[in-house]
C-alpha positions in Angstrom: -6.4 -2.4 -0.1 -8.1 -3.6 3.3 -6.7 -2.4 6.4 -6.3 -2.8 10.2 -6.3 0.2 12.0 -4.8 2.2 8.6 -2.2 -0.6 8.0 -2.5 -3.3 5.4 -4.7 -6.6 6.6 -1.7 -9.2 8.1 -3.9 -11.9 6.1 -3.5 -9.8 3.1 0.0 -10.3 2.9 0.4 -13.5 4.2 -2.1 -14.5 1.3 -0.1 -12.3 -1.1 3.5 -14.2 0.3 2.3 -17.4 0.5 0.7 -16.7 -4.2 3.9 -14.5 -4.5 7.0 -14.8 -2.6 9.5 -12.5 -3.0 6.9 -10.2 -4.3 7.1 -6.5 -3.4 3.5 -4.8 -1.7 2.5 -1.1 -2.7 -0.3 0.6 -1.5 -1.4 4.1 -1.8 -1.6 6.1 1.5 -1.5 9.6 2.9 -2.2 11.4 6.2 -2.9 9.0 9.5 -2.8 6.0 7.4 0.8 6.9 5.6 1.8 7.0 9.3 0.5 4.1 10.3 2.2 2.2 7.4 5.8 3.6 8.0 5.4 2.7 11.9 4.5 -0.8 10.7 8.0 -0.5 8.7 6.7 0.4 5.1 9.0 2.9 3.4 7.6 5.5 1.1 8.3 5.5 -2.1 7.5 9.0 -3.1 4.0 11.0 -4.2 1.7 9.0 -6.7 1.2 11.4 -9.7 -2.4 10.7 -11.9 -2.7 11.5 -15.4 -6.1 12.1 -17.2 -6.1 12.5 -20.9 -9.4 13.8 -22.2 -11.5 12.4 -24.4 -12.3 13.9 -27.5 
């Protein structure tokens, strides 16, 4: 997602409020930028977990 100094772009979520209010906003950060997000008053949810299943 586009940032602004490691948080999400205000414009981003006023353009995501103003399609979907009401809506929860994820975004997948880590390091500097997780910090930046929970100073801008995002909680984090917990580590994001990928699963690759290979193809045969």
């Amino acid at each position: 997602m586009p940032t602004v100094d490691g948080v999400l772009d205000p414009r981003l979520r006023t353009a995501v409020a103003s399609l979907h209010p009401g809506a929860q906003v994820t975004d997948f950060a880590w390091g500097s930028d997780l910090d930046a997000m929970v100073d801008a008053g995002y909680t984090p949810l917990g580590p994001q977990r990928l699963w690759v299943r290979k193809e045969e």
